[in-house]
C-alpha positions as CSV (number, residue, x, y, z in Angstrom):
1,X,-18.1,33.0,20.9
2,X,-15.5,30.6,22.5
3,X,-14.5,29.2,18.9
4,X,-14.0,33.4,18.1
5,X,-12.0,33.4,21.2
6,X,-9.5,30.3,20.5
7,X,-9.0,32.2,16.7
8,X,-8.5,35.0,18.7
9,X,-5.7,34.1,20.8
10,X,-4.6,31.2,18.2
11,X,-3.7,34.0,16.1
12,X,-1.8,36.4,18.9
13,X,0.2,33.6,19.6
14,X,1.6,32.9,16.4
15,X,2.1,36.8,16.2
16,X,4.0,37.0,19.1
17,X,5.9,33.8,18.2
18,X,6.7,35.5,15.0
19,X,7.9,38.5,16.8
20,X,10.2,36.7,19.7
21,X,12.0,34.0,17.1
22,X,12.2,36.1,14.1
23,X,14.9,38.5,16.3
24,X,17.2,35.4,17.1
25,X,20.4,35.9,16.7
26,X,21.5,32.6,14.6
27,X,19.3,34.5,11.9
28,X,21.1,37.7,11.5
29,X,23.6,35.8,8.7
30,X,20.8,35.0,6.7
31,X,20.4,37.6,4.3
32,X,16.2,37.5,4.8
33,X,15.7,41.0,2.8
34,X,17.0,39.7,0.3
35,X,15.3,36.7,0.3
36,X,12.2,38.2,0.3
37,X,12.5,39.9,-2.5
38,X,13.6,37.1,-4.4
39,X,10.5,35.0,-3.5
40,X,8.5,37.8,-4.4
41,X,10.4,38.1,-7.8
42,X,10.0,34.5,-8.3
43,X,6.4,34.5,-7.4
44,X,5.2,37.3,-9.6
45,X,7.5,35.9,-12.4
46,X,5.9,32.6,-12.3
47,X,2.4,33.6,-11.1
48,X,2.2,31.6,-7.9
49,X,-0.7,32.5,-6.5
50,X,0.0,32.0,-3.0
51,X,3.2,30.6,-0.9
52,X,4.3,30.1,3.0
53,X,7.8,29.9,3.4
54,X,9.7,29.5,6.6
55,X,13.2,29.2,7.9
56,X,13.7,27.8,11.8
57,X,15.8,26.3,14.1
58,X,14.8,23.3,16.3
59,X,13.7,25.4,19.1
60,X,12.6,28.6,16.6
61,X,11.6,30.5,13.9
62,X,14.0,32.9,11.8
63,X,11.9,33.9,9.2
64,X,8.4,33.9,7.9
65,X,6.9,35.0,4.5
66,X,3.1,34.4,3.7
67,X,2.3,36.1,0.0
68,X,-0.3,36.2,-2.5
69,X,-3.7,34.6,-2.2
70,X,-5.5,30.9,-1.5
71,X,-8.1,31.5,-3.9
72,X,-8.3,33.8,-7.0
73,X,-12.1,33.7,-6.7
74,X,-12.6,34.8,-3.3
75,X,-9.1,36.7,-3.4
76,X,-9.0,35.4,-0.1
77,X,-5.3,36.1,1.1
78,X,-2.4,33.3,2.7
79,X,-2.0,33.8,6.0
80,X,-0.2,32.0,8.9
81,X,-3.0,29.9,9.0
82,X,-3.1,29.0,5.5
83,X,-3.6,25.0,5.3
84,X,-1.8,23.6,1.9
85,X,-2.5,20.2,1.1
86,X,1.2,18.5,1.4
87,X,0.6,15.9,-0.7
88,X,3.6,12.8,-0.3
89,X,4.6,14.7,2.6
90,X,2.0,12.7,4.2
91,X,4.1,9.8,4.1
92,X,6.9,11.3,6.6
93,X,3.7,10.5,8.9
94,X,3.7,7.1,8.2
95,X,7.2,6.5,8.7
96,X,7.0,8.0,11.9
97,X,4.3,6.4,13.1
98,X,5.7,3.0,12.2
99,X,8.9,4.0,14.5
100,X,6.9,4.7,17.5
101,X,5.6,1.0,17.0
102,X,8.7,-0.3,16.1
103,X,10.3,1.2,19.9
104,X,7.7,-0.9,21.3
105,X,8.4,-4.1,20.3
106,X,4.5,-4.2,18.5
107,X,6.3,-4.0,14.8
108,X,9.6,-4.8,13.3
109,X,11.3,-3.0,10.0
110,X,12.3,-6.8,9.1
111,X,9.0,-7.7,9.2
112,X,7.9,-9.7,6.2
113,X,4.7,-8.6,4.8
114,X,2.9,-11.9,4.0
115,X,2.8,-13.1,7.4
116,X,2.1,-9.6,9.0
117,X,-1.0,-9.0,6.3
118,X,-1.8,-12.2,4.0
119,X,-4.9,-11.0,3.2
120,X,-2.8,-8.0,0.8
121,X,-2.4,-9.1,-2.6
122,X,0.6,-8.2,-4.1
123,X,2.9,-10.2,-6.1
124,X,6.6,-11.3,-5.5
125,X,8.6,-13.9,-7.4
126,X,11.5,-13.8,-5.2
127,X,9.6,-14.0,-2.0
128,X,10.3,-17.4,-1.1
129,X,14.1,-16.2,-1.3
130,X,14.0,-12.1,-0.6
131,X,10.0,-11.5,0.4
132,X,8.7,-8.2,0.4
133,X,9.3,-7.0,4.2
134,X,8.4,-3.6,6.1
135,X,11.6,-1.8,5.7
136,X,11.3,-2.3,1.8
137,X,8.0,-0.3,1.9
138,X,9.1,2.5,3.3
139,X,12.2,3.0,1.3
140,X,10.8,1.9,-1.6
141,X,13.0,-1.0,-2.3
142,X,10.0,-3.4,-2.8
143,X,10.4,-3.2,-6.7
144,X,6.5,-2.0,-6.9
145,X,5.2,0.3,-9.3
146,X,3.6,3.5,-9.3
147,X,-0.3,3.7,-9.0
148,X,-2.4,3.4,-12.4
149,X,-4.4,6.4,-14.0
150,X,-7.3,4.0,-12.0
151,X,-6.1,4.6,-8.3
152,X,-5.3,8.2,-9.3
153,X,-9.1,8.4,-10.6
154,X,-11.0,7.8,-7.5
155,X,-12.1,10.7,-5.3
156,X,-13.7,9.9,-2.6
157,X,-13.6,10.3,1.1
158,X,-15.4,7.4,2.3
159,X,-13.2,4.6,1.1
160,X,-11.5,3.4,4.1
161,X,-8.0,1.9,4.1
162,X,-8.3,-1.7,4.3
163,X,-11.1,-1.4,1.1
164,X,-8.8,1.0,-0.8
165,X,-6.0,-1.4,-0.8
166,X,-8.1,-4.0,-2.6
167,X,-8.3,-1.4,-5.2
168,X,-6.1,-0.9,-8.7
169,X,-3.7,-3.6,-6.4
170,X,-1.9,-4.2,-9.7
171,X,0.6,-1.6,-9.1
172,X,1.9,-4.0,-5.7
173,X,4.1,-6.2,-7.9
174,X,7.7,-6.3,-7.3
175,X,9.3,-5.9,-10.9
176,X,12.7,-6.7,-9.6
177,X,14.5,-8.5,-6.3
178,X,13.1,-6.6,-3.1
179,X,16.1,-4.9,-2.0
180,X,17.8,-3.6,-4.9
181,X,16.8,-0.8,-6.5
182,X,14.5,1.9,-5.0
183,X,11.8,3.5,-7.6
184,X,9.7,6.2,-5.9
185,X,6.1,4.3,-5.3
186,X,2.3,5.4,-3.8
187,X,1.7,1.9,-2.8
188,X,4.0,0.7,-0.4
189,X,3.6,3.5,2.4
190,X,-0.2,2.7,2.7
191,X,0.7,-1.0,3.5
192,X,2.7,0.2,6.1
193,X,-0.4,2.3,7.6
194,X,-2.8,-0.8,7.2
195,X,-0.6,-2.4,9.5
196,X,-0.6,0.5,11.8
197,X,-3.9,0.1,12.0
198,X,-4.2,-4.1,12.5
199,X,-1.6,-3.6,15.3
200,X,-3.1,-0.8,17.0
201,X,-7.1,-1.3,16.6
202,X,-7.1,2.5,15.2
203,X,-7.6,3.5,12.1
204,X,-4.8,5.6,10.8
205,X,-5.5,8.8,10.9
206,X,-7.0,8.7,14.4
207,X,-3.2,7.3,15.4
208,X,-1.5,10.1,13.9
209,X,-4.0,13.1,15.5
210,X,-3.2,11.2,18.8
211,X,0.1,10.4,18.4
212,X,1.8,12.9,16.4
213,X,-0.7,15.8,15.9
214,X,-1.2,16.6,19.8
215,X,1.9,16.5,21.3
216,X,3.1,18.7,18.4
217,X,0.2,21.1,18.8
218,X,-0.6,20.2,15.4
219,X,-4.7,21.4,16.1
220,X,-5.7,22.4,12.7
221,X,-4.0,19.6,10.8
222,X,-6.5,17.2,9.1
223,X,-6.4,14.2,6.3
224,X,-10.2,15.4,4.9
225,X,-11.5,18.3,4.1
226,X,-12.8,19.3,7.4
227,X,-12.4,21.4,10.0
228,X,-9.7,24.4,9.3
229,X,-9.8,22.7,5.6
230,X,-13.0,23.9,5.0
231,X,-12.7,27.9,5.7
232,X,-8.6,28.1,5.7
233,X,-7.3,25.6,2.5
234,X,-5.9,27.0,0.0
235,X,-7.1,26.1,-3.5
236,X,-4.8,24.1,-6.0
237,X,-4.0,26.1,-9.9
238,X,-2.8,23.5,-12.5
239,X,-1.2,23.7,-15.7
240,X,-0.2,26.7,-18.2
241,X,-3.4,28.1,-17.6
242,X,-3.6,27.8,-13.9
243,X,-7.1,26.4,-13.3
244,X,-8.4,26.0,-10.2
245,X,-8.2,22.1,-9.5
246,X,-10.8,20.6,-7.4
247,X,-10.2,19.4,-4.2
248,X,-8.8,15.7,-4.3
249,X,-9.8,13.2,-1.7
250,X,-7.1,10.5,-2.4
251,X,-7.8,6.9,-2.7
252,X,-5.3,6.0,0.3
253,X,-4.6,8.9,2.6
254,X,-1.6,7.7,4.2
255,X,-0.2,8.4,0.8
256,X,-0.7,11.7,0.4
257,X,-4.2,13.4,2.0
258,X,-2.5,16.0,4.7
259,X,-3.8,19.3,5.0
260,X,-1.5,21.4,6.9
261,X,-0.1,25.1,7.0
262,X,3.3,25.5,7.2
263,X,3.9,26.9,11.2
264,X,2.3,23.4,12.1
265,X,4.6,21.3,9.9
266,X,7.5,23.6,11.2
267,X,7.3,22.1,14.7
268,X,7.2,18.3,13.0
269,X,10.2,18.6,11.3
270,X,11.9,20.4,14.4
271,X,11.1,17.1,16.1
272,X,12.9,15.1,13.3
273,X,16.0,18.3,14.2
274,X,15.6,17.7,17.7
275,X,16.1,14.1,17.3
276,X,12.9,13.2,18.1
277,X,12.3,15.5,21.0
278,X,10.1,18.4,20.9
279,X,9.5,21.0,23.5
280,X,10.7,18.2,26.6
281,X,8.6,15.6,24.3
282,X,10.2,12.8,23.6
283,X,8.2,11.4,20.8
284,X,10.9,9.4,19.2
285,X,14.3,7.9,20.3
286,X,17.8,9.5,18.3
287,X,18.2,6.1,17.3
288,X,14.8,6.0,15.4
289,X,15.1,9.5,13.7
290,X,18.9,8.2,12.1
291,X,17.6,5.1,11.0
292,X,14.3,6.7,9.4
293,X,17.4,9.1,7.8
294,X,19.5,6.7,6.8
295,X,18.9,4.0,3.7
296,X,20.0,0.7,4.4
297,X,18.3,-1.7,2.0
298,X,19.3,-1.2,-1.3
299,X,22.3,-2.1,-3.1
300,X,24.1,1.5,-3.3
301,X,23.1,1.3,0.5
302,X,25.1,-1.8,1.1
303,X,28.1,0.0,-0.3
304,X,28.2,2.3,2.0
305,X,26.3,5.3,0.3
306,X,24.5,7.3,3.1
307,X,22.4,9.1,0.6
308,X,19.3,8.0,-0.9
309,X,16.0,7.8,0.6
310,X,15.0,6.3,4.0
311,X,12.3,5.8,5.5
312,X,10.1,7.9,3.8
313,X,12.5,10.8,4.0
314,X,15.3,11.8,1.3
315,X,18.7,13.2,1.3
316,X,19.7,16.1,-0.5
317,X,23.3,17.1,-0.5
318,X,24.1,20.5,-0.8
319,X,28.0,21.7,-0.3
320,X,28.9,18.7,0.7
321,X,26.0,18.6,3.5
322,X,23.4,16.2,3.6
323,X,19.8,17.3,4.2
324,X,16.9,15.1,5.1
325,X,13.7,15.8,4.2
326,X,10.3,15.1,1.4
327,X,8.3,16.8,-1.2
328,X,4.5,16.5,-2.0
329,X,3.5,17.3,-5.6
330,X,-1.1,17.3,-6.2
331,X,-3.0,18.7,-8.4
332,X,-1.7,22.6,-8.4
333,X,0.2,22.5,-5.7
334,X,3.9,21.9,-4.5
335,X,5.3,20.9,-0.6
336,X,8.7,21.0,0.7
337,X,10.4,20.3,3.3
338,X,14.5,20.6,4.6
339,X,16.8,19.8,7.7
340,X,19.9,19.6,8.2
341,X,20.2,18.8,12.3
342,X,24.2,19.7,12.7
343,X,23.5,22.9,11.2
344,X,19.9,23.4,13.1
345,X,18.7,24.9,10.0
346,X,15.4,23.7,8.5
347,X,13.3,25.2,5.4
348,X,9.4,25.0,4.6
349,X,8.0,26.4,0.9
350,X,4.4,25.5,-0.1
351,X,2.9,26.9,-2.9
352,X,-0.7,26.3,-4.5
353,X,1.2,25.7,-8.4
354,X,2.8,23.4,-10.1
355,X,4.6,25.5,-12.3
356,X,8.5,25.9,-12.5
357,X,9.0,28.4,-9.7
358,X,8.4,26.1,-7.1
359,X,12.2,24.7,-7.8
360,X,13.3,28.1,-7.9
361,X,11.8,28.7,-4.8
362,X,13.1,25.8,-3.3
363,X,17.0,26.6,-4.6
364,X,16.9,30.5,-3.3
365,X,15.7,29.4,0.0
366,X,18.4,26.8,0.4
367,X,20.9,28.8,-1.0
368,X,20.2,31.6,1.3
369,X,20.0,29.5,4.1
370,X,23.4,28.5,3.6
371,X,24.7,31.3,2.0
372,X,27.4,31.9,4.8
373,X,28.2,27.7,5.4
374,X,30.9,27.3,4.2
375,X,31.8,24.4,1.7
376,X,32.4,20.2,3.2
377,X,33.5,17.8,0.7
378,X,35.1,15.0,0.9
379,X,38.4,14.3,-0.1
380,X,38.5,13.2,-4.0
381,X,39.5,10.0,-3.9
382,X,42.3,9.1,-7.1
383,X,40.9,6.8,-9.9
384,X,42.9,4.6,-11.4
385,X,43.2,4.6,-15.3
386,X,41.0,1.3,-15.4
387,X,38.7,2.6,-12.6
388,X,38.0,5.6,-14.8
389,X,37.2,3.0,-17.7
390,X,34.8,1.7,-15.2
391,X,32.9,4.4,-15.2
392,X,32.9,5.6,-18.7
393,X,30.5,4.7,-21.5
394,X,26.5,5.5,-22.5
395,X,24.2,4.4,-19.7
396,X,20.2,3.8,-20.6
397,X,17.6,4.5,-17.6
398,X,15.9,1.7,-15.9
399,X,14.1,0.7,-12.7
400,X,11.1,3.4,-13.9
401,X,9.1,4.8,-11.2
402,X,6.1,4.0,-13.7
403,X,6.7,1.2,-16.0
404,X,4.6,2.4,-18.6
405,X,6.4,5.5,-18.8
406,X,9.8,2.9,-19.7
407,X,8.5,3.2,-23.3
408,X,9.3,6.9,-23.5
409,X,11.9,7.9,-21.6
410,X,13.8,4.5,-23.4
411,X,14.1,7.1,-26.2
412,X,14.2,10.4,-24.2
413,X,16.6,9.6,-21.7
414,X,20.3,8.8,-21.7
415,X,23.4,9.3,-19.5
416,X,27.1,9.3,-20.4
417,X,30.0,9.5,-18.7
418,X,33.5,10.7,-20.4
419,X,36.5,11.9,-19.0
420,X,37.8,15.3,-20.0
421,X,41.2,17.0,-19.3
422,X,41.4,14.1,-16.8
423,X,38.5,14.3,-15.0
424,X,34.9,12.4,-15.2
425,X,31.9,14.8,-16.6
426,X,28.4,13.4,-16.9
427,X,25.7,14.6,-19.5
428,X,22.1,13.6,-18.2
429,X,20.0,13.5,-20.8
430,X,20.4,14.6,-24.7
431,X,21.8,17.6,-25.2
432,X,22.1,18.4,-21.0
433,X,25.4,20.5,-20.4
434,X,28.5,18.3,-19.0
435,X,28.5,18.2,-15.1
436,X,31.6,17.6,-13.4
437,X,32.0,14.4,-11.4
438,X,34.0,14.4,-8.0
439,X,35.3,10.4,-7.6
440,X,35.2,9.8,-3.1
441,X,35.7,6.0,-3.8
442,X,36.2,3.4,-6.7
443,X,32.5,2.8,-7.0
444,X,30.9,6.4,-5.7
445,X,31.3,10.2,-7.2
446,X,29.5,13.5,-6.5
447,X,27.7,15.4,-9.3
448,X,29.3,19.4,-8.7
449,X,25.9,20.9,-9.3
450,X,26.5,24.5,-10.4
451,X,23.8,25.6,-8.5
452,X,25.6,24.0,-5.2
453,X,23.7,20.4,-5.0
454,X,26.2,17.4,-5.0
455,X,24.5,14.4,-5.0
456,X,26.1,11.3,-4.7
457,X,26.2,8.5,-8.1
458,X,27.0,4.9,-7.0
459,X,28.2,1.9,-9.3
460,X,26.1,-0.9,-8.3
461,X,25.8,-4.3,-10.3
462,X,22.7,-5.9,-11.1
463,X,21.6,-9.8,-10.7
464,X,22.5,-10.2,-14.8
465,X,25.5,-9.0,-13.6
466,X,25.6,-5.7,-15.4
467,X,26.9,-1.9,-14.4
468,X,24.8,0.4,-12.8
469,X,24.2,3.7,-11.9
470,X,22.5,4.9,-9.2
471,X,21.3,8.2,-8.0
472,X,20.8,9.3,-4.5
473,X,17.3,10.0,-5.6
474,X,15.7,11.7,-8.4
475,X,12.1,13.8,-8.6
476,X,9.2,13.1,-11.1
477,X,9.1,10.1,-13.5
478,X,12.5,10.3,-14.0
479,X,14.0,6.9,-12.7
480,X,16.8,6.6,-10.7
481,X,18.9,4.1,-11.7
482,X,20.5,3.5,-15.4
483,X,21.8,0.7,-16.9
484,X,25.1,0.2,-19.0
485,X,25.0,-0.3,-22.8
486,X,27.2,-0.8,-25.7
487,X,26.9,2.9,-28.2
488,X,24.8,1.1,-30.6
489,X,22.6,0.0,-27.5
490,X,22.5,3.8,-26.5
491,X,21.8,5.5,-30.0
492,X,20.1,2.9,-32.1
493,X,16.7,2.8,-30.0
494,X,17.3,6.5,-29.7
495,X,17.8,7.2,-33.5
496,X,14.8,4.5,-34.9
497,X,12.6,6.2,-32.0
498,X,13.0,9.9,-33.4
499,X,13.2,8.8,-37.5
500,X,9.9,6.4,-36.8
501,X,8.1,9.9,-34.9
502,X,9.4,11.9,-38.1
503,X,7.9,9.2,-40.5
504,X,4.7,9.3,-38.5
505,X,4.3,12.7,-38.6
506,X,5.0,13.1,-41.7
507,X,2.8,10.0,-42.9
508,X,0.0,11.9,-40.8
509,X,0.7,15.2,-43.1
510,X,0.7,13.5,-46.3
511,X,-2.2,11.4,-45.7
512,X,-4.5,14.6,-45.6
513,X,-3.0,15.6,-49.0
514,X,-3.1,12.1,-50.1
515,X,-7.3,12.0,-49.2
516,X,-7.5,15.5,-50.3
517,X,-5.4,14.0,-54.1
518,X,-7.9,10.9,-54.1
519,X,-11.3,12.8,-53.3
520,X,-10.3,15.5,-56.5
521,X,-9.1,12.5,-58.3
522,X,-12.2,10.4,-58.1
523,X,-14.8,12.4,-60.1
524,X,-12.6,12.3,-63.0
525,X,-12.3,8.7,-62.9
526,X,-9.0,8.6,-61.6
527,X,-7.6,6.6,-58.6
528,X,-4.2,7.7,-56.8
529,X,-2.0,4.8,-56.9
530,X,-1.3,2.5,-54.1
531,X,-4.4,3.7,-52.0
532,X,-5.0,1.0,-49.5
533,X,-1.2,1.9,-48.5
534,X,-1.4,5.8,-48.2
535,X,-4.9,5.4,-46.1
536,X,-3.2,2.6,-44.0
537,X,-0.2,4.7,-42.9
538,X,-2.5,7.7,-42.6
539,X,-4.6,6.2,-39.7
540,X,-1.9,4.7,-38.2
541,X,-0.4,7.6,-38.2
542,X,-3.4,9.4,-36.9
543,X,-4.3,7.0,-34.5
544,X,-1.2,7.1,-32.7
545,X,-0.9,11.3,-32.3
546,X,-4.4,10.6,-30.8
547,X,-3.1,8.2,-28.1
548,X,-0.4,10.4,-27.0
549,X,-2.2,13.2,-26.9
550,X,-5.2,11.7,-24.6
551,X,-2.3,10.0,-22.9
552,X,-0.5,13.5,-22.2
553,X,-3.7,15.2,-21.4
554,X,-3.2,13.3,-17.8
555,X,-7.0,13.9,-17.7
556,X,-8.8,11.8,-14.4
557,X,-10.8,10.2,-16.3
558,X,-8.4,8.2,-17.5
559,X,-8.6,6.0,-14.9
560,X,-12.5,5.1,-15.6
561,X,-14.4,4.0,-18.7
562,X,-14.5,7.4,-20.4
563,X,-14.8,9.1,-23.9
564,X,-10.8,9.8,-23.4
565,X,-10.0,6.3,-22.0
566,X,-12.0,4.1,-24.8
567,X,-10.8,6.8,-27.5
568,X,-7.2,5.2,-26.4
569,X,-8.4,1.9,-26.3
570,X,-9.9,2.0,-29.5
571,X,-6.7,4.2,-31.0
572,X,-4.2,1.6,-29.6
573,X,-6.0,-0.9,-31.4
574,X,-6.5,0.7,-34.6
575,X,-2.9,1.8,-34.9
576,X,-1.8,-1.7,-35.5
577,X,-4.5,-2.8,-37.7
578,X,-3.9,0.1,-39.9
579,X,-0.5,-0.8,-40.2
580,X,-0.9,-4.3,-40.6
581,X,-3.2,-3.1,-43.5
582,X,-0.8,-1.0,-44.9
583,X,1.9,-3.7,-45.0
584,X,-0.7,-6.1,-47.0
585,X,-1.6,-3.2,-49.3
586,X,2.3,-2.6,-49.8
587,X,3.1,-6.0,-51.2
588,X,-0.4,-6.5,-53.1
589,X,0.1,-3.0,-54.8
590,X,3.8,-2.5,-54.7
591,X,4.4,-2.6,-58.2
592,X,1.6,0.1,-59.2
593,X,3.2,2.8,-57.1
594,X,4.7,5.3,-59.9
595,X,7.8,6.4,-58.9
596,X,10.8,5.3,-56.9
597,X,10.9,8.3,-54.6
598,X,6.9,7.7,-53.7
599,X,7.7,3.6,-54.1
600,X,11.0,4.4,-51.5
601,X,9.0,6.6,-48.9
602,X,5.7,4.2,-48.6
603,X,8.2,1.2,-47.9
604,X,10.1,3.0,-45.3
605,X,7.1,4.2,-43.8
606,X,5.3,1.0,-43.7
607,X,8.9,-0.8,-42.4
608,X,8.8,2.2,-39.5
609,X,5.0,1.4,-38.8
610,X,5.5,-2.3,-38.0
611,X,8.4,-1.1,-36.2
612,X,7.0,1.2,-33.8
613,X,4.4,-1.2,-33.6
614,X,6.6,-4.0,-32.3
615,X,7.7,-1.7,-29.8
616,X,4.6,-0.4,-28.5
617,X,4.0,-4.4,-28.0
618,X,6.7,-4.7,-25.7
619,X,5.5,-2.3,-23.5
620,X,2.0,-4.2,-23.2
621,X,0.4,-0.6,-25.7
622,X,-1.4,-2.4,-27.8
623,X,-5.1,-2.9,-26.5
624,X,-4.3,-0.2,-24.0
625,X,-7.2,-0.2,-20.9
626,X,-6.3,2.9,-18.7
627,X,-9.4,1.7,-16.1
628,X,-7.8,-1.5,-15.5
C-alpha cells in the first residue's frame, strides 16, 4: 500500500511540476509546437520506438515530450518515469564524483596513477618522463585505447570493480605521450572510480547514490537492473531491423551502467547550470564545475583552445556558443545531454534506437532551443599568405579511438584543406561537400557547419615534429586528430586500398567460375591452366570477405571463443597462406597460363594479394584472436 502511495504522489508531483514550469515565461520564444511536431515527424520517420525529451532552465522545466513505447512486446508506453539506460553518460558521474574528492584535499587531478593504484596494470613508455596521471583519465589524454570485442563480451552483474579492471587490461596502454592527443576511451573513467572507491572505503556506486543521487532527488536512478529498472526500463532496438537487445550488464559500470529517466537527469545537469548548486545544495564549488568544463591537458588545450573535452564532459559549439555536455550510445539506445549556463538553457533526448534519427533529434532540439539567440563569433582573424599555406594540403586521420579500426579508416578517411576565392574550405572525408573555415588565430579556425555547429580545428605539432589537426571532439570511431601528408601519402594508400578490394572481389567472382571451368573440365580429361593459382587467389579472396563480414557483424561473441570468433581466426590465417600459395603456384606455372590477358590479371592479382597481405600485417590481422 505505502509503495502505491509514494507512486501515487511521485507521479502528482512531476504532474504538477510539469504544469508550473512548463508556463515559464523564458519558454514562450521557443517555438515548442513546432518542435513537437518535428520530433514526432522524426520519430515515425525513423521508427523510434520511444523518446523523452526535455528543455529546462537551472531552476525549471520548459518543455516535456514523452512518445511512443518502451517495449514493442508489452506496448508498454514512455512515460515520465521511463528509465533509459544512458550509457557513457555514466561517466559525467565519475567526473563529478572525483571533484567532490578533489575539494577535499583526499584526491588530486595531478595525481599520478602508479603511486595512487600500483596494483593497475597498464602500460606507459613515457611514464618515467610524462606518467599517466588522474586528469589524463578523465579527459582522455592518457593515449589508451578503446575496450576489445572481450571487455565488450562480458555480461554480468556480479563482477565487481577492482576484478573487472584486471580483465581485457590490454586496452590500458598508452599508444602515445600522455598529454597530447585525446582519443575517446572506456578504460580510463573506471580507474578513476577504483580510486573513488580505495579513498573512500565505498564501492562506487554506493558513493554516487549517497553523494549525488540524494541530494538531487535522484530515487529511481540505479547502475543494475533493479529497482524502477525492473518494471519502468525501457527496452533497447538495434540495427535495420530493430531487435529487441537484451539487457547489458557492463563489465565496468562506472563506464557506462546508468539507468535513469530523463526528469531525474534534468536536475543533474541543472546542478552542472547552477554551478554546482542545486535547490540551496551546494554539491560542487563554481571553480570545480569550469574546470570539469574546461580541457587543459592536451596539446590544442595548451594553445589556448577552450573546446574539446573535459572532464568527462564535451563542448559543442553552436553559433558561436559553447555547450557542455555527453552522449551514451548501448545496444539500441542513444543519450544526450546539453547546457549552456550563460544562456540557462539545457536539452535532454533519449531514445531506445540507434538509428539515424537520434542526430536529427538532437539537431531540431538545439536548433529550436536557440532559434531566437542570436549569432557570437569571434572576430576572423587575417591569415597571412604563408599562414594559409600552413594550413593547406591532404591530412590522413590518426590517434584512432580503436586502433584496430586504424586499418580501415587509413583508406576510408581523408581531410583537405584548400583555399577558394580567398578563403579556407575543408572536405572531411572522400567525396564530403567543402565546409567553410572561419581563421580566429594563426593556429585555430571554426568549421561554419550549415546546420549551425562551429567547432573549433587547432594546428598542433606532434613529437616527430609534424602538422596536426585537431578537432574539438568527434563522435563514433571517427578519430580526432589527422596528420599531414604529402598527395602521394594521401591518395596512394587510398587508391592500392580500393584497386586491391576490386581485385579481391573480383578474384572471389572468378574463382567460382574458375571451380565451376575445372569441375566440367575434369571429366573430359582436361585441366584449366594455372590451377594452383586461380584456387590460391579464390580462398584468399574468400577468406578475407569472410573476416570482414564476421568482423562487421559486431556480434558479442566476438569477444569469447566462438563459431564467429575462431571462423576469423582461422580466416585471417588462411588468407595469407592462400596467397602465399598462389604466389608459389604463379612462378612454378607462369609459363602455362594461355593468354596474356589471363597471364596479366593472375599476376596483378597475386601482386595485390601479397599486398593487402603486408598490410593486414601491420595492423597485427594476421592470426586475429578477438577473445584475447
Amino acid at each position: 500500500m505505502s509503495i502505491r502511495l509514494t507512486s501515487l504522489l511521485t507521479s502528482l508531483l512531476l504532474l504538477t511540476t510539469y504544469a508550473m514550469t512548463v508556463a515559464q515565461p523564458s519558454g514562450q520564444t521557443i517555438p515548442f509546437n513546432r518542435l513537437t511536431q518535428q520530433i514526432d515527424s522524426i520519430r515515425k520517420a525513423h521508427k523510434i520506438p520511444g523518446l523523452q525529451v526535455l528543455v529546462f532552465t537551472k531552476d525549471s522545466l520548459l518543455y516535456q515530450h514523452n512518445a511512443g513505447v518502451r517495449n514493442r512486446r508489452t506496448n508498454a508506453p514512455v512515460t515520465a518515469q521511463t528509465l533509459f539506460p544512458v550509457a557513457s553518460i555514466t561517466k559525467s558521474l565519475v567526473a563529478v564524483s572525483a571533484l567532490m574528492l578533489v575539494q577535499q584535499g583526499q584526491l588530486a587531478l595531478t595525481d599520478e596513477l602508479k603511486k595512487r593504484a600500483p596494483e593497475i596494470t597498464f602500460s606507459n613508455v613515457w611514464e618515467e618522463t610524462d606518467p599517466i596521471r588522474v586528469a589524463h583519465l578523465l579527459e582522455h589524454t592518457a593515449g589508451f585505447d578503446d575496450w576489445s570485442p572481450k571487455a565488450y563480451a562480458f555480461n554480468d552483474p556480479t563482477i565487481p570493480l577492482e576484478k573487472g579492471l584486471t580483465i581485457a587490461s590490454e586496452s590500458r596502454r598508452s599508444r602515445w605521450r600522455p598529454g597530447t592527443f585525446m582519443a575517446y576511451s572506456n578504460a580510463g573513467p573506471p580507474v578513476v572510480a577504483r580510486l573513488i572507491e580505495k579513498q573512500t572505503g565505498q564501492e562506487f556506486e554506493s558513493f554516487v547514490r549517497q553523494r549525488i543521487f540524494r541530494p538531487l532527488g535522484m530515487t529511481r536512478a540505479t547502475f543494475h537492473r533493479d529497482g524502477a529498472a525492473l518494471t519502468d526500463l525501457a527496452s533497447g532496438y538495434a540495427g535495420d531491423d530493430q531487435q529487441e537487445a537484451p539487457y547489458w550488464h557492463l563489465l565496468l559500470r562506472p563506464t557506462g551502467g546508468l539507468n535513469v529517466s530523463a526528469l531525474e537527469l534534468m536536475s543533474f545537469v541543472q546542478m552542472l547550470m547552477g554551478r554546482g548548486s542545486y535547490r540551496g545544495q551546494q554539491l560542487l564549488k563554481p571553480a570545480s564545475v569550469d574546470r570539469m568544463e574546461t580541457p587543459t591537458t592536451a596539446l590544442a588545450a595548451h594553445t589556448g583552445s577552450k573546446q574539446g573535452y573535459g572532464l568527462n564532459n564535451f563542448t559543442t559549439s553552436f553559433r558561436g556558443h559553447l555547450f557542455h555536455g555527453h552522449d551514451g550510445a548501448g545496444i539500441g539506445l542513444r543519450s544526450h545531454y546539453l547546457y549552456q549556463s550563460e544562456l540557462n538553457r539545457g536539452i535532454i533526448v533519449l531514445v531506445n534506437s540507434d538509428g539515424p534519427g537520434f542526430g536529427k533529434l538532437k539537431d531540431a532540439v538545439l536548433t529550436a532551443v536557440m532559434q531566437n539567440v542570436p549569432q557570437q563569433l569571434p572576430p576572423a582573424y587575417p591569415l597571412s599568405a604563408a599562414q594559409k599555406t600552413s594550413w593547406v594540403g591532404y591530412y590522413h586521420p590518426s590517434n584512432f579511438r580503436l586502433a584496430i579500426t586504424g586499418w580501415f579508416l587509413s583508406l576510408t578517411e581523408l581531410m583537405h584543406i584548400k583555399e577558394e576565392a580567398g578563403e579556407l574550405v575543408m572536405q572531411d572525408g572522400l567525396g564530403s561537400e567543402p565546409i567553410r573555415l572561419r581563421p580566429i588565430n594563426p593556429d585555430r579556425v571554426l568549421r561554419l557547419d550549415k546546420r549551425g555547429y562551429t567547432p573549433e580545428v587547432t594546428l598542433v605539432h606532434n613529437d616527430e615534429g609534424e602538422q596536426v589537426l585537431v578537432r574539438s571532439f568527434g563522435g563514433g570511431i571517427v578519430a580526432n586528430t589527422a596528420t599531414k601528408t604529402s598527395i602521394l601519402g594521401a591518395w596512394l594508400p587510398i587508391v592500392l586500398g580500393h584497386l586491391s578490394l576490386l581485385l579481391l572481389v573480383i578474384s572471389f567472382l572468378m574463382g567460382v567460375g574458375w571451380l565451376i571451368r575445372s569441375a566440367w573440365l575434369k571429366p573430359k580429361g582436361r585441366r584449366l591452366s594455372a590451377l594452383p593459382v586461380r584456387v590460391g587467389l579464390f580462398v584468399y579472396a574468400l577468406s578475407y570477405l569472410v573476416m570482414v563480414l564476421c568482423l562487421n557483424s559486431g556480434n558479442d561473441s566476438l569477444g569469447g571463443v566462438s563459431p564467429l570468433s575462431i571462423t576469423i581466426f582461422v580466416a585471417s590465417l588462411l588468407g595469407p597462406l592462400a596467397a602465399l600459395g598462389a604466389l608459389l603456384g604463379l612462378l612454378r606455372n607462369y609459363r602455362q597460363i594461355s593468354g596474356r590477358a589471363d597471364r596479366l590479371f593472375l599476376s596483378l592479382a597475386v601482386c595485390s594479394a601479397l599486398l593487402v597481405v603486408g598490410y593486414m600485417a601491420t595492423w597485427g590481422l594476421v592470426g586475429m584472436r578477438t577473445w584475447l
